[in-house]
C-alpha positions as CSV (number, residue, x, y, z in Angstrom):
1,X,128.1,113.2,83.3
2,X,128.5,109.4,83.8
3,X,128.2,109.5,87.5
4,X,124.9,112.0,86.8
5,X,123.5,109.0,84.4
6,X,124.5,105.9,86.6
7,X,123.4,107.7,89.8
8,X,119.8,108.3,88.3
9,X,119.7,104.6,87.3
10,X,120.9,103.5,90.8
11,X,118.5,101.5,93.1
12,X,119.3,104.2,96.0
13,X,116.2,105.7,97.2
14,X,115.7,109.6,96.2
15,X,117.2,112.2,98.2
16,X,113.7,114.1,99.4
17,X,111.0,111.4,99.2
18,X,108.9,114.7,99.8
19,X,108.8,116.1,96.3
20,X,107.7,114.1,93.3
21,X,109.7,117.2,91.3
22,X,113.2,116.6,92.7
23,X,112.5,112.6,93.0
24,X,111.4,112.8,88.9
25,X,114.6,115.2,88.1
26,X,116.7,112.2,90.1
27,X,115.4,109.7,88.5
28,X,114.4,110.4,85.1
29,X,113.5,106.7,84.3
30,X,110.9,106.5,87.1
31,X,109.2,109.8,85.6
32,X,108.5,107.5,82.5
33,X,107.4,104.6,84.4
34,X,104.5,105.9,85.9
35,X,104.1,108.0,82.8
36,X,103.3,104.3,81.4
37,X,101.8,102.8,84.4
38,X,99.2,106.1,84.0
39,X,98.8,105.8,80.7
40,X,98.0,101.7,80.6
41,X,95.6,101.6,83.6
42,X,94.4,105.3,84.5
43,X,96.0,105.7,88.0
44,X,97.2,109.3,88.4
45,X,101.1,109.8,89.3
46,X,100.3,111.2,92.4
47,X,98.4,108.0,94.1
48,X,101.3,105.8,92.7
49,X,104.0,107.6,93.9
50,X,101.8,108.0,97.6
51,X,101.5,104.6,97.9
52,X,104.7,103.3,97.2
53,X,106.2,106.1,99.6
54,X,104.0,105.0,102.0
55,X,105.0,101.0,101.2
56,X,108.8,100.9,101.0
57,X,110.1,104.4,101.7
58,X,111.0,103.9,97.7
59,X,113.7,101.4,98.9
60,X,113.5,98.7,96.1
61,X,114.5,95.7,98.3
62,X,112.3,96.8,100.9
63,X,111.1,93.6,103.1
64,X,108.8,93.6,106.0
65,X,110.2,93.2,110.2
66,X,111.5,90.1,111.4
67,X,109.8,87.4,113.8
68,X,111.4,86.3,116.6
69,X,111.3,83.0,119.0
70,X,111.6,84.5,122.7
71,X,112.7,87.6,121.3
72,X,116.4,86.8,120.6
73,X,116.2,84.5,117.4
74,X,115.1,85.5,114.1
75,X,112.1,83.5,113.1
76,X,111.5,84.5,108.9
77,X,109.2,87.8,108.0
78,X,105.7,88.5,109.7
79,X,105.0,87.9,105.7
80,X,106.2,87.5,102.2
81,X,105.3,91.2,101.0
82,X,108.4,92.4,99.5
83,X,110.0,95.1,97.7
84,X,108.8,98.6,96.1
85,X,105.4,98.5,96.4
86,X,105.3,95.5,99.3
87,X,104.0,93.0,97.2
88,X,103.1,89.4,98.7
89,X,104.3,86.4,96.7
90,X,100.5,85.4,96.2
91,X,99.2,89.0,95.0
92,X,102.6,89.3,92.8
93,X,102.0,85.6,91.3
94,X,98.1,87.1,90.2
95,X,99.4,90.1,89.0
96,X,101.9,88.1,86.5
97,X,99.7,85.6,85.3
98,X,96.7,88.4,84.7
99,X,98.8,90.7,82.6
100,X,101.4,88.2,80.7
101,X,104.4,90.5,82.7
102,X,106.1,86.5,83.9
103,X,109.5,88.5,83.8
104,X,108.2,91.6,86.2
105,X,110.5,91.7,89.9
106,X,109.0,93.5,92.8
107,X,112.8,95.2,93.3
108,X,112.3,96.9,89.7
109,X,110.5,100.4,90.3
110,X,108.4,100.3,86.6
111,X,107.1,96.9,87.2
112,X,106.3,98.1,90.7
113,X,104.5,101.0,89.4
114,X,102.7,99.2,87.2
115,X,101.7,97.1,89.5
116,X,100.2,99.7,91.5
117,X,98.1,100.6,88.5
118,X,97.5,97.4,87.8
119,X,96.2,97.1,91.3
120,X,93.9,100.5,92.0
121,X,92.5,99.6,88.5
122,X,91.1,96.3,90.0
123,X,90.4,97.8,92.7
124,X,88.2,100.3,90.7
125,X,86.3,97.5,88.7
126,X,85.7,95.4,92.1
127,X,84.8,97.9,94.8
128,X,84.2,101.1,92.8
129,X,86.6,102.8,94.6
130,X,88.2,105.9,92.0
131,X,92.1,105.7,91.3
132,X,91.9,109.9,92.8
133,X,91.2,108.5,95.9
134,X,94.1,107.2,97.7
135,X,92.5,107.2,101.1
136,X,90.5,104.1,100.0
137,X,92.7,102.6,97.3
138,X,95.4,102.7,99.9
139,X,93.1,100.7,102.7
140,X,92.4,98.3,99.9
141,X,95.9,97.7,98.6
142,X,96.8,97.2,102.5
143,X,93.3,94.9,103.8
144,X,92.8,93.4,100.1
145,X,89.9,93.8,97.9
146,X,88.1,91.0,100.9
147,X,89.4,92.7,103.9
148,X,88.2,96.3,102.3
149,X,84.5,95.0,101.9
150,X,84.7,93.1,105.2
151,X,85.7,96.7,106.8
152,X,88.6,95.0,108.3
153,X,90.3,98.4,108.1
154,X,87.7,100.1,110.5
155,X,89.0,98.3,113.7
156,X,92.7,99.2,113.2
157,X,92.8,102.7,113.5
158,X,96.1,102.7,113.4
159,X,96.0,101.9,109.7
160,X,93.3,104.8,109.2
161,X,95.6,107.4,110.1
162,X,98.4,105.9,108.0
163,X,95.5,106.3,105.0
164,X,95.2,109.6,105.7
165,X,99.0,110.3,105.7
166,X,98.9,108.5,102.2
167,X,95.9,111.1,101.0
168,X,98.0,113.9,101.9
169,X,101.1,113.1,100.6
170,X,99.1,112.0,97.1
171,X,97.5,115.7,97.3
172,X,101.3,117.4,98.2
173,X,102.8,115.3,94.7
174,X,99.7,116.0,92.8
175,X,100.5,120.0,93.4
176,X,104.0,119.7,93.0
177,X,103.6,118.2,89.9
178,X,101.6,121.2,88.7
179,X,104.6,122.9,88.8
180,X,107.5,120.8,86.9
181,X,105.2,118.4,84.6
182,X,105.7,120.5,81.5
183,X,109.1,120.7,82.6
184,X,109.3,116.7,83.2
185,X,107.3,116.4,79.6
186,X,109.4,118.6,78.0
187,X,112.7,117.0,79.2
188,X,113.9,120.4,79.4
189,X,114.8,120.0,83.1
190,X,118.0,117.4,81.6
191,X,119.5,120.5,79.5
192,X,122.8,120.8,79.3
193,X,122.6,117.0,79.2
């Protein structure tokens, strides 16, 4: 039973990314996080978990490829985005000082949850763009709320299909979810526990 609760706690990414039933039944404590993150800034389950899949893999010290001199020597990161969500130390310093979370780490998966609601809800208020749709929230959270009105996203088409995987993987949680979410609610899945 101890190795059950320490294993859910652990910072090891879920066994199937795929499902959001069998990552939730892994990892009880993330089920309540975006519970939270939902309930504080409006952004359904599905989009968070969709973009953070999509991010880090749910790898919690996630950090983006090397640069290299010549091709040989390791140069720092092509930028400073880091953790669950892939957060850069700019966006991650706004997102502290706007909503009095100073103590919040990019490697914790509530505070990067609530991030992402944190996030799509700006994104919402600035650009309009629903917290349903993950096609767009995702090409804002990647260009920025500037690069997403410039259309910067339009010329890298590259990043459109990677959108696109993001929507349907938010639609494939969102009718998973369907099916366990009572379940999840009800903590009934945890019985005998």
């Amino acid at each position: 039973m101890v190795t059950v609760l320490l294993a859910s706690c652990s910072t090891t990414p879920p066994r199937n990314v795929a499902n959001s039933c069998e990552i939730f039944r892994e990892k009880s404590s993330w089920y309540k996080a975006t519970k939270a993150a939902r309930k504080r800034y409006g952004t359904p389950i599905h989009v968070q978990l969709a973009i953070i899949r999509q991010e880090s893999s749910f790898k919690h010290d996630a950090k983006t490829e090397r640069n290299y001199i010549l091709g040989l020597i390791p140069w720092g990161r092509k930028s400073s985005a880091y953790g669950y969500a892939q957060v850069k130390d700019g966006t991650w310093d706004w997102y502290k000082q706007k909503t009095g979370n100073s103590g919040a780490s990019r490697d914790d998966f509530s505070d990067a949850v609530d991030f992402v609601g944190w996030y799509t809800n700006v994104t919402q208020r600035s650009l309009g763009i629903s917290k349903w749709d993950a096609y767009n929230q995702y090409l804002a959270y990647h260009e920025g709320h500037g690069g997403w009105k410039r259309g910067t996203w339009k010329k890298k088409g590259w990043l459109v299909k990677v959108a696109r995987k993001v929507e349907r993987n938010a639609k494939a949680y969102a009718a998973q979810l369907k099916s366990c979410e009572d379940d999840l609610d009800s903590g009934f899945w945890l019985w005998p526990f």
